[in-house]
KOLNUMI-995035 format. One record per residue (C-alpha): residue in one letter; x, y, z. Coordinates in pm, whole numbers, plus 50000, padded with zeros to 5 digits. Each point is the difference from the previous one (the first is absolute). Layout:
# KOLNUMI-995035
AXYZ
...
This chain:
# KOLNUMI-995035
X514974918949431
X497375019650146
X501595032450054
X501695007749748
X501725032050090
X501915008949637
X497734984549782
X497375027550165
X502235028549965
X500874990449624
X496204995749944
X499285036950176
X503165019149824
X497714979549689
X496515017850094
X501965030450076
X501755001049712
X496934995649777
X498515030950202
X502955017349894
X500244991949664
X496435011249975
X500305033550133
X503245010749889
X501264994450343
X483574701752618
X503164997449695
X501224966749872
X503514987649994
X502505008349736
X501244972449781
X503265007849844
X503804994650062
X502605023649770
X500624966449843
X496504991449935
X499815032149857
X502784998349746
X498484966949905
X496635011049940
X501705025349750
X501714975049779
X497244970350032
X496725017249960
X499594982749653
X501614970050067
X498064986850295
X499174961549993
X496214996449942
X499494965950149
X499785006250309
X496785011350114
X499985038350060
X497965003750317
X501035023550297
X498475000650351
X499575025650188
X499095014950338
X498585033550075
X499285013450321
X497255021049961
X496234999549761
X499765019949649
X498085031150150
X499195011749666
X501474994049619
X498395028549837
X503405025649895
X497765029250134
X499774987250338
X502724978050079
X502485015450295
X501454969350138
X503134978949914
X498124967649972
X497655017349701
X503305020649833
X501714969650018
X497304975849780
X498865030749768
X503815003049921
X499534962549843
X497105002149891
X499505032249839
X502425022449800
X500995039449948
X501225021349771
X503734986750193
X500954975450200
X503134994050245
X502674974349825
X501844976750201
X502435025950065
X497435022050109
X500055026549776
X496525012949831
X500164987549669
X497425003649696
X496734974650048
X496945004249827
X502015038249867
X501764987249719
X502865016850036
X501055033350154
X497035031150001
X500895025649836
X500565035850175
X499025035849971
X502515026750018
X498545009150367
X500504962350098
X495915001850076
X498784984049760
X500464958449920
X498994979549743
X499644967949986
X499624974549705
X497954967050146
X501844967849844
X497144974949888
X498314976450281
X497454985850169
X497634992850264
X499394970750144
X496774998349816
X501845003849658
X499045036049968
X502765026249939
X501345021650254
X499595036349900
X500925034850070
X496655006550124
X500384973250246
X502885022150192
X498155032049966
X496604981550134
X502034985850312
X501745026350105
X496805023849959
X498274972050221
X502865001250273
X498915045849996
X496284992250011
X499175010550369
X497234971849948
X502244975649956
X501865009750320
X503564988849904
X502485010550293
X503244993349761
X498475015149702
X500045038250135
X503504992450210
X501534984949695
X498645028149766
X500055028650208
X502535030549863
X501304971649754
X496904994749696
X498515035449906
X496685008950146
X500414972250306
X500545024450256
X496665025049907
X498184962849951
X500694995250357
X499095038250081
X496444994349828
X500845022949798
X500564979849698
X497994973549889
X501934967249969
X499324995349656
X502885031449932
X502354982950120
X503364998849785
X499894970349804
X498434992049638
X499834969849794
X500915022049654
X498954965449815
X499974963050112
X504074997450015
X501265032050106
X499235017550360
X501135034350097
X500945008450360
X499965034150134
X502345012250334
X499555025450237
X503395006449951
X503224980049909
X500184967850194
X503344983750011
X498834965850099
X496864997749813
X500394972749784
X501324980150355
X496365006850077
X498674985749675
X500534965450129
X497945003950323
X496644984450048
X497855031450009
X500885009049643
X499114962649873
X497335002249698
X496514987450050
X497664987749748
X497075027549996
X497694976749790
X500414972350252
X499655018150337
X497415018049882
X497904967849909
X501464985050333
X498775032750196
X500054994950398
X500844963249961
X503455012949816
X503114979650167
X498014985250275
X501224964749937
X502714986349690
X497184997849750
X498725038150007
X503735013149893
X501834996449669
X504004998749975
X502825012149739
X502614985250221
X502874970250037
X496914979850189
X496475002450064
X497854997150344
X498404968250072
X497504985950301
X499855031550185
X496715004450120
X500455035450150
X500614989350336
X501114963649983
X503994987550185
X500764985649651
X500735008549651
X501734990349698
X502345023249696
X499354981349703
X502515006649713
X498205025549743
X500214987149676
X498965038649829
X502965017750172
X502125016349722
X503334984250145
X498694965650076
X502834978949911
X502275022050255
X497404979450238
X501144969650127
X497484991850304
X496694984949908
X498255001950353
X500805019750367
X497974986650272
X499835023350308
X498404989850368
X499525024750265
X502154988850307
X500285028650241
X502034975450261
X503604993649954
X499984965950177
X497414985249723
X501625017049690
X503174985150126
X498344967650000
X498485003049700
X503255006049831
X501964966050166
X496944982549884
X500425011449690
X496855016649919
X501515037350002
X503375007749785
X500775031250275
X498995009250336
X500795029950176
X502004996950364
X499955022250276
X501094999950341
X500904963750153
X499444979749683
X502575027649829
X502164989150285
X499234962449929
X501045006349653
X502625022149984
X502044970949841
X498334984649764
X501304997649664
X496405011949839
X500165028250248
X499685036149785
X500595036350128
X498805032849855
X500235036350066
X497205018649956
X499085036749977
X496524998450202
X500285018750294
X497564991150363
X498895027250236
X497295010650233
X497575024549861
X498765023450222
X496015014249979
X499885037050137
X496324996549892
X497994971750047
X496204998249868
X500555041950046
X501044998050358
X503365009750057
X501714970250183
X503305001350224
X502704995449715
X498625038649918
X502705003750243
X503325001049841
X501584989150344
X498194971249957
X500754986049687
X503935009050115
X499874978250259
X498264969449828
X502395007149717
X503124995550247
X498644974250219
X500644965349872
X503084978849952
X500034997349556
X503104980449999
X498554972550247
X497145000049756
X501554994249732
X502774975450149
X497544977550221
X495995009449847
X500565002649663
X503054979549953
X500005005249629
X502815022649899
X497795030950068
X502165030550133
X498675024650190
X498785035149846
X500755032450193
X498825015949650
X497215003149758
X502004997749646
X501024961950017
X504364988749950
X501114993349644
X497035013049846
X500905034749825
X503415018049897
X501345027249834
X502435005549723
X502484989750183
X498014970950109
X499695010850380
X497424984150190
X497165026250095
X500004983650374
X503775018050068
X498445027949949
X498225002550361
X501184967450119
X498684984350319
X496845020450199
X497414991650281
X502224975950138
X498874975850236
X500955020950367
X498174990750319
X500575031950197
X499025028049711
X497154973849942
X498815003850375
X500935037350032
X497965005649674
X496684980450159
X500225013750332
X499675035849804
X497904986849816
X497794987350237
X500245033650211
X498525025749690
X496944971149928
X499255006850373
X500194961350087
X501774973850221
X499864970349763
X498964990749639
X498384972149792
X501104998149657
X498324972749732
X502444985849758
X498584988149668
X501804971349882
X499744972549742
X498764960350100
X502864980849875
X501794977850200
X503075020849959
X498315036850019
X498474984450365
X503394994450134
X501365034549906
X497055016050096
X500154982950336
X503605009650038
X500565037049902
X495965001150301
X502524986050216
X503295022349931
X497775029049962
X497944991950379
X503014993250193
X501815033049864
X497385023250041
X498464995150365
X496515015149998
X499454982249605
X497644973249953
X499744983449637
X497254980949856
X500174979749732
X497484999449721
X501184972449711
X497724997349709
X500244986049647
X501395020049737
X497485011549789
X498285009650355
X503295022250093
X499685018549699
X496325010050059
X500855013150324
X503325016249841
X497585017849732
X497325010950294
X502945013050215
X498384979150296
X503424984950165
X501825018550285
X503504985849877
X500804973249728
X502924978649875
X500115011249660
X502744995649701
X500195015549639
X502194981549726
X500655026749709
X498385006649690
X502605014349808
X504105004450053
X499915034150147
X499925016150371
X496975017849913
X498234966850001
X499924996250375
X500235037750071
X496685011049813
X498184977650253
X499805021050260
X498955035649849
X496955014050161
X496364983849842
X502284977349804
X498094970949902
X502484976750173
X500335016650308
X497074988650207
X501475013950341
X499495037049961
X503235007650006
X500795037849898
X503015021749955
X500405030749760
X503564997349979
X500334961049959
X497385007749718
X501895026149876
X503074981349958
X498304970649861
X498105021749745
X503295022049907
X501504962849904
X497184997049732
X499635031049888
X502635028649965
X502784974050093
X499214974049770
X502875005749748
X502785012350314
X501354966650134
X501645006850277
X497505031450135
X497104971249953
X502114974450165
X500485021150317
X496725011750003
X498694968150012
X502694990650292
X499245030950199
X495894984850009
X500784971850076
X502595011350320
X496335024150079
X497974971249959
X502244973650236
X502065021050165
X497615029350135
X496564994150002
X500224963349988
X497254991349775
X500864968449970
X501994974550193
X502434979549801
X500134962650106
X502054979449740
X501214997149641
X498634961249860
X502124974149915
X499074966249924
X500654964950038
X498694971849873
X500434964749852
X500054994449601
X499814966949809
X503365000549842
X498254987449649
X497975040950040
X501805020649772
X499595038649823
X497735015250261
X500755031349949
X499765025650339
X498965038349980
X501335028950247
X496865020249906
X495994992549807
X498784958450003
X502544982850219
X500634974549729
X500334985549656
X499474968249896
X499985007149630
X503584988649992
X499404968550255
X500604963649938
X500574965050167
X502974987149914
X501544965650152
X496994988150225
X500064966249818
C-alpha cells in the first residue's frame, strides 16, 4: 500500500516520541495491490528461485545526473533509492526505518543532537562504508563549488551551520556533522525537527565515498562505472546520457538475501503507444497509460490504479532573465489560474485516474492526531471559473497598458506532456480573448536548465514530496528559495512558512494553520501558482510482478522487496 496513512502516524508519534523522551518532553507506475502487499510480507524468504529473476522496465525520461549532490529529478531519486543507501530507508509500509544506522540514534536532552551507530557494510568495491562517508557527502552537497540545489534546501534551518553556509558566512566545512570515529556520526539541528529522521532516508543525505570521488574528480558519476553503491542493486550500462541501463543485484549490500531480483532493465520510451506495445510484446513487464489507451484499457484484468501525492501546476515567472514579464501582474496569473476546464483534463487528456488540484498540499497525504486530512483544512481554491478568469485579464490587461498578450509555456516533449500542453494553449486562448500561447516543448534535462536560469515565461511544472509533512511543498515558494525559480515573493507567506519551522515547531495545531493560512495566500490571493491536477496512474502489470513497493514521498520505488513469481 503506498499510502499508508496509520502506519505514518504510528511511525511520527515514534520520532516524536523519541524527541520527547530525549528532552524530558516523468514517475513510473506503481506495482502493488493490498494483496500483493500482504504477500510480499509473509513470502519474502520463501520465494521460488528457479525462475529467472529479471524485471523490465520503462522509464519515460534520461538519468540527468546520479551524483546524490546534484540529483533533483524523480527519474535520478528513484534509481539512487536502489542503488544507494542512508542512514534509513522507507519499509514497505512506508515508514523510515533504520538502514545503514543500526538501530535508533541516540538523543540529547535538547532533541539537537543525534547519534548514530553505522552497522557494518560495504561498497560496491568491497570497501566499508564509513561515518566519514556521510559527513564527506553532505559537506559536498554545502560546498557552493559543488553547486547542489537540494543540498542547501534540504539542509537549510534543519543541520547546524547550513543556513550561515548559504549566507557565506560560514565556510561549508562547519557544517553540523562529524564522523566521531569510522562507525559513529553526530548530527547537529538548528533546532528540534520533528520529522528528521523521515528526512534521513532522502537522496541528498545518501553517503559518498570521499576516497573514490576524489580519485574520480570531474569524471565522478558521469556514466555507471565512475560511481560506487551500498545499495539492494548496483548501476549498470549507463553511459551518462544513453536511453538504456541495467540494476544489477549488489552482491556487498548488507541485506542481500532480502534481495530477490538479479537484473532491472530500463528503456527510455517517452510515447505511450510504443511502451504499450512493448508490453503486449512482451518485452516490458509495465507500461504506463494515459488518455485513449487508458480508455482502451480500462478493463483489462492486468489493468493497475494508484493514487499519488504529486501535485501539477503552472509556474508563473514574475522575472525572466531580470526582466519583469506579464505574470508580475497578479491579475494575470488569476486569470490563467481560473481559465481552463481541470476536470475535462483529467477525464478526457489524462485519462489516468488523475483528479484535479484546486490546491498545493496534495489529498491523503498528511493528518493530524486525529488523522484529518490537511486538504479539509482550506478545501477547494482557484477553481476553474470563466467569467472571474476574463474579468481578472481584462484588468489585467488594462494596468500593463495593453490590448493583447503572448505568453510562452514551457512544457515537457513527451507524447503525453504534448497533448496536455496543447490542451490547457487551447482552454487558456479561447477563455482569455486578447491571449496568445506558444508552445516551447523540450527534453527534460533541457527544462530544468531553463527552470534553473529562470528563462521561461510560464511552465508546466509538478513537485512529488520529499518528506511526509506540509512544509515539504510549502517551503518551495519562500523568497530566494533555492526551489523557487519564479521570483515569487511575499513577507507574510514567508512568515507563515518560517513560523511553521521555527517558533511553531513543537505547537501542532498553531503550525498546522500556519501552514494552511500560506498556502490559502499563496493560491488563493496572489496566485503564485496555478494548480492543475493531483497524479494518478494507470498502467498494465505482468501478473507474475510482485513486491514493488510504491512511496508517497523521496525515490518513487523499491525494488529491494521485488520478485517474479509464476511467469513459467
Amino acid at each position: 500500500m503506498k499510502n499508508s496513512k496509520f502506519a505514518w502516524l504510528l511511525g511520527l508519534m515514534l520520532v516524536v516520541a523519541l524527541f520527547l523522551a530525549a528532552c524530558g518532553g516523468d514517475k513510473e507506475e506503481s506495482t502493488e495491490t493490498s494483496t500483493e502487499k500482504e504477500e510480499t510480507d509473509a513470502t519474502t524468504e520463501e520465494v521460488a528461485t528457479d525462475e529467472e529473476q529479471v524485471l523490465n522496465l520503462i522509464m519515460t525520461a534520461e538519468i540527468p545526473t546520479m551524483d546524490s549532490a546534484l540529483v533533483t529529478d524523480a527519474v535520478g531519486f528513484d534509481l539512487l533509492n536502489n542503488v544507494n543507501e542512508g542512514l534509513y530507508r522507507l519499509n514497505q509500509d512506508n515508514v523510515a526505518e533504520p538502514a545503514l544506522s543500526e538501530g535508533e540514534p541516540t538523543v540529547s536532552e535538547d532533541g539537537l543532537v543525534y547519534t548514530f551507530t553505522l552497522r557494518d557494510a560495504n561498497w560496491s568495491d568491497g570497501s566499508p562504508v564509513t561515518a566519514n562517508d556521510f559527513e564527506f557527502a553532505w559537506k559536498r552537497a554545502m560546498n557552493p563549488d559543488t553547486a547542489s540545489e537540494y543540498g542547501p534546501y534540504m539542509m537549510d534551518g534543519v543541520i547546524k551551520n547550513a543556513t550561515e553556509i548559504m549566507e557565506g558566512s560560514v565556510e561549508y566545512t562547519e557544517l553540523g556533522v562529524k564522523a566521531l570515529d569510522e562507525k559513529t556520526l553526530e548530527v547537529t539541528l538548528e533546532k528540534p525537527i520533528p520529522y528528521f529522521l523521515s528526512l534521513m532516508s532522502f537522496g541528498t543525505f545518501l553517503p559518498q565515498s570521499e576516497e573514490f570521488v576524489t580519485a574520480q574528480g570531474a569524471n565522478y558519476a558521469k556514466n555507471s562505472e565512475a560511481l560506487l553503491y551500498n545499495g539492494p542493486f548496483t548501476l549498470a550500462n549507463w553511459d551518462g546520457t544513453g536511453l538504456s541501463w541495467q540494476l544489477l543485484k549488489n552482491e556487498e549490500y548488507w541485506d542481500k538475501d532480502t534481495v530477490k531480483l538479479t537484473e532491472i532493465n530500463y528503456d527510455v520510451v517517452k510515447e505511450p503507444g510504443t511502451a504499450v506495445n512493448l508490453y503486449s510484446e512482451g518485452q516490458k513487464d509495465r507500461a504506463g497509460l494515459s488518455g485513449e489507451f487508458a480508455m482502451q484499457y480500462a478493463a483489462d484484468p492486468e489493468l493497475i490504479t494508484e493514487s499519488e501525492t504529486s501535485v501539477f501546476y503552472f509556474k508563473y515567472n514574475q522575472e525572466r532573465l531580470g526582466e519583469k514579464t506579464p505574470l508580475a501582474n497578479v491579475n494575470i496569473r488569476e486569470a490563467m489560474s481560473k481559465a481552463f476546464n481541470k476536470q475535462d483534463l483529467v477525464d478526457v487528456v489524462l485519462a489516468n485516474g488523475s483528479v484535479p488540484a484546486n490546491y498545493l498540499i496534495p489529498k491523503d497525504f498528511t493528518f493530524d492526531a486525529d488523522a484529518n486530512d490537511f486538504r479539509d483544512v482550506n478545501g477547494d481554491m482557484a477553481e476553474f471559473n470563466v467569467e472571474e478568469a476574463k474579468a481578472a485579464f481584462e484588468k489585467g490587461l488594462s494596468e500593463l497598458g495593453v490590448s493583447e498578450l503572448t505568453i510562452e509555456i514551457l512544457n515537457g516533449d513527451t507524447e503525453a506532456a504534448k497533448k496536455m500542453g496543447e490542451y490547457l494553449a487551447n482552454q487558456l486562448q479561447t477563455n482569455l480573448p486578447g491571449l496568445t500561447v506558444k508552445l516551447k516543448e523540450v527534453p527534460f534535462n533541457v527544462r530544468l536548465d531553463l527552470d534553473t536560469n529562470q528563462d521561461y515565461d510560464m511552465q508546466i511544472a509538478g513537485w512529488g514530496p520529499d518528506y511526509q509533512d506540509p512544509y515539504t511543498f510549502m517551503n518551495l515558494w519562500l523568497t530566494g528559495g533555492g526551489n523557487n525559480k519564479m521570483s515569487y515573493s511575499n513577507p507574510e507567506y514567508d512568515k507563515l512558512v518560517n513560523s511553521a519551522a521555527n517558533e511553531l515547531a513543537l505547537d501542532p495545531e498553531a503550525r498546522w494553520q500556519a501552514l494552511a493560512d500560506a498556502e490559502k495566500l499563496l493560491i488563493d490571493e496572489d496566485y503564485g501558482i496555478g494548480p492543475i491536477y493531483q497524479r494518478g496512474l494507470m498502467f498494465l502489470q505482468k501478473p507474475y510482478v510482485k513486491g514493488i513497493v510504491a512511496h508517497p514521498f523521496g525515490g518513487d520505488y523499491s525494488y529491494k522487496w521485488a520478485y517474479i513469481e509464476g511467469k513459467n
